[in-house]
GUBA-325146 format. One line per 8 residues: number of its first residue (from 1); their letters; for each residue x, y negated, z of C-alpha. Coordinates in steps of 0.02 Angstrom, whole numbers, plus 50000, padded with zeros to 5 digits. Each point is the difference from the previous one (the first is absolute). Layout:
<recs>
NUM = a = X Y Z; ...;
</recs>
This chain:
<recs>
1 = xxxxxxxx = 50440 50603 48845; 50142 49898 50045; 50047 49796 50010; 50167 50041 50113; 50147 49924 49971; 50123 50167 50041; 50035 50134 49877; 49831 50080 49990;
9 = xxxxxxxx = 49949 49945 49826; 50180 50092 49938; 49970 50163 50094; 49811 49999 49930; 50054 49961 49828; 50117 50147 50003; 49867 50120 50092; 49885 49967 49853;
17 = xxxxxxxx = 50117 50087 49877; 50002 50138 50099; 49791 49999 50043; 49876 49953 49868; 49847 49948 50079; 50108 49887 50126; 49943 49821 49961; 50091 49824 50060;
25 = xxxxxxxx = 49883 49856 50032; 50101 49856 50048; 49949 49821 50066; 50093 49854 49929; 49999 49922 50177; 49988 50091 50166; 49800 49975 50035; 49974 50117 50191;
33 = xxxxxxxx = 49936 50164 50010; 49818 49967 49965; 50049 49938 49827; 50120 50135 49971; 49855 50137 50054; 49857 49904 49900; 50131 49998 49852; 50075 50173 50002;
41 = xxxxxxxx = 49810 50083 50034; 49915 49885 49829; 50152 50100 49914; 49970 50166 50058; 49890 50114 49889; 49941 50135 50128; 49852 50000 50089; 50095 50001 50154;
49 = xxxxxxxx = 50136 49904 50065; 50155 50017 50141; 50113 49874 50088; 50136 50013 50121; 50109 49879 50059; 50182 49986 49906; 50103 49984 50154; 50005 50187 50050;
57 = xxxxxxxx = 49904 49986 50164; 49847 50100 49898; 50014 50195 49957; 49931 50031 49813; 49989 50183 50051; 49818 49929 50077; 49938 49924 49852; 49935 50176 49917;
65 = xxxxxxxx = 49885 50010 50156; 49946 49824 49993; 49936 50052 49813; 49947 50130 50057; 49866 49939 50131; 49954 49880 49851; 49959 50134 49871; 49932 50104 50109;
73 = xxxxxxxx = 49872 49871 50073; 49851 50032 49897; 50001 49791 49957; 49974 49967 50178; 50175 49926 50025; 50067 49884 49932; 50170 49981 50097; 50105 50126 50089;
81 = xxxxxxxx = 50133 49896 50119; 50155 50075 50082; 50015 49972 50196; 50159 49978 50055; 50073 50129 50144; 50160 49993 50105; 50055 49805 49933; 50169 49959 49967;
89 = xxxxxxxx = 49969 49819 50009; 50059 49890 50148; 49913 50002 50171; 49937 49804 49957; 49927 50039 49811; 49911 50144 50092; 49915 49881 50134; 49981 49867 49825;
97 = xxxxxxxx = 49913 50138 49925; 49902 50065 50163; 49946 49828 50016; 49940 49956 49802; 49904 50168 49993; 49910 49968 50155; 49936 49824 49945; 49965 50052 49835;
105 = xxxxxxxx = 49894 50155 50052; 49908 49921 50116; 49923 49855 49883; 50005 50139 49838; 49955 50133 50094; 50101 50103 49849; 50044 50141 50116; 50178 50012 49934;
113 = xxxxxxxx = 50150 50001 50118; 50118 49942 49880; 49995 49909 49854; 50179 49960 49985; 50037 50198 49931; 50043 49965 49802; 49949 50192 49972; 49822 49994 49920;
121 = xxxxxxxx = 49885 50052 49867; 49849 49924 49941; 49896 50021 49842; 50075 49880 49865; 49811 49919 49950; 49964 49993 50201; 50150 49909 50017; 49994 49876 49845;
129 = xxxxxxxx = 49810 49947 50064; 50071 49923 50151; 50011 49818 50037; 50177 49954 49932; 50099 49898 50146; 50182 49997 50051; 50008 50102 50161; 49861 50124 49937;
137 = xxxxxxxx = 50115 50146 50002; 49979 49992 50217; 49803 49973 49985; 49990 50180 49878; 49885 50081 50126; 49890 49865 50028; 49981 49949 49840; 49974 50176 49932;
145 = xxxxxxxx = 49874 50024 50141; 49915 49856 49961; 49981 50084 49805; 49877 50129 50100; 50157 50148 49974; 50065 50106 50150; 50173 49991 50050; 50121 50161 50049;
153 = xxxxxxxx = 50177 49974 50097; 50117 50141 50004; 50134 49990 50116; 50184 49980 49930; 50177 49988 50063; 50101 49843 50026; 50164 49977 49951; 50138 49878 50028;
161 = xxxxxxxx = 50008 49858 49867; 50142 50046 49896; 50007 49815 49910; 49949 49847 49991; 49929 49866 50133; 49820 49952 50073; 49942 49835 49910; 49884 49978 50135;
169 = xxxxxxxx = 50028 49907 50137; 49881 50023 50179; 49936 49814 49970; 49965 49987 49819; 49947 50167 49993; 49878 49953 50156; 49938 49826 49921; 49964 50074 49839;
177 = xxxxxxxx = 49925 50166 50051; 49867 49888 50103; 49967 49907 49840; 49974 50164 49892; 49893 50097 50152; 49879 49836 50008; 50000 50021 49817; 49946 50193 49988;
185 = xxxxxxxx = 49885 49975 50153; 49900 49892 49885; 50002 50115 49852; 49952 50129 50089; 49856 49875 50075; 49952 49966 49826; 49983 50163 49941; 49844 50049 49937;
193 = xxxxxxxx = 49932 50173 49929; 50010 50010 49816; 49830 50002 49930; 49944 50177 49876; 49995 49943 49808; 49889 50085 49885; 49962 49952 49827; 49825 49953 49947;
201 = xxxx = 49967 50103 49839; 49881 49917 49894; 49845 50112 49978; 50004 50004 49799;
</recs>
């Protein structure tokens, strides 16, 4: 999945002669990572589905155990999340993080340490009955929670970013993240068990 502007759609296109099942889905305008993740996940055909970050900072060499906890979760969860050890980032987008997670789990109460990690796995239909919103891709626990499914975290390995930039800065990312936890507090509010449906066979 891809809406940069750098040569990634050139070294993909030439990738895919060499690998088969490697598919391409491209916005026509850059649309933020929640698009890109609700886009590239409708594509996918497998029951379940990875992401990592393109930047470098995640290790793919997690993602078989991230399946792995999925598959071998007896339908009880519904997302395994990486957890982010030894952080490369800079000492204030630790205390930005430190910060965000704290708020957030203490109104979600989503038990997860860090929601930033791109390294997850979640069951495609789990993930595609979610309340669609841009931002949802940091509310994954919550939300998948809030579905009535357990959630796993595996700790993985940092590493330094090897390109590209942030697009977040502390103040937009703080004014909008308040908007989008008041927003999944009241979701989760709203929630209500789903009812047992049986059909009434007629007696003839």
């Amino acid at each position: 999945m891809t809406g940069s502007t750098d040569a990634t759609p050139e070294r993909l296109a030439a990738l895919m002669k060499q690998c088969g099942n490697l598919r391409q889905i491209r916005h026509a305008a850059s649309s933020g990572q929640s698009a890109a993740v609700r886009s590239g996940v409708r594509a996918a055909r497998g029951a379940i589905v990875a992401t990592l970050d393109g930047d470098g900072q995640n290790d793919p060499t997690f993602l078989p155990d991230l399946i792995s906890v999925i598959e071998n979760g007896g339908g009880r969860i519904g997302l395994a999340a990486g957890q982010r050890v030894g952080r490369k980032d800079t000492g204030f987008k630790k205390m930005q993080s430190r910060v965000a997670n704290g708020v957030r789990n203490g109104i979600l109460r989503d038990g997860t340490r860090d929601t930033g990690c791109g390294l997850k796995a979640f069951r495609r239909d789990v993930f595609l009955s979610l309340p669609y919103f841009d931002g949802l891709h940091r509310f994954l626990p919550a939300l998948v929670r809030r579905e009535g499914f357990e959630i796993a975290y595996v700790d993985v390995i940092d590493r330094p970013r090897r390109s590209g930039v942030s697009n977040y800065g502390f103040f937009d990312r703080l004014w909008i993240g308040i908007m989008d936890l008041v927003g999944v507090w009241w979701l989760i509010r709203r929630k209500r068990s789903t009812p047992v449906v049986t059909e009434v066979k007629s007696d003839d």
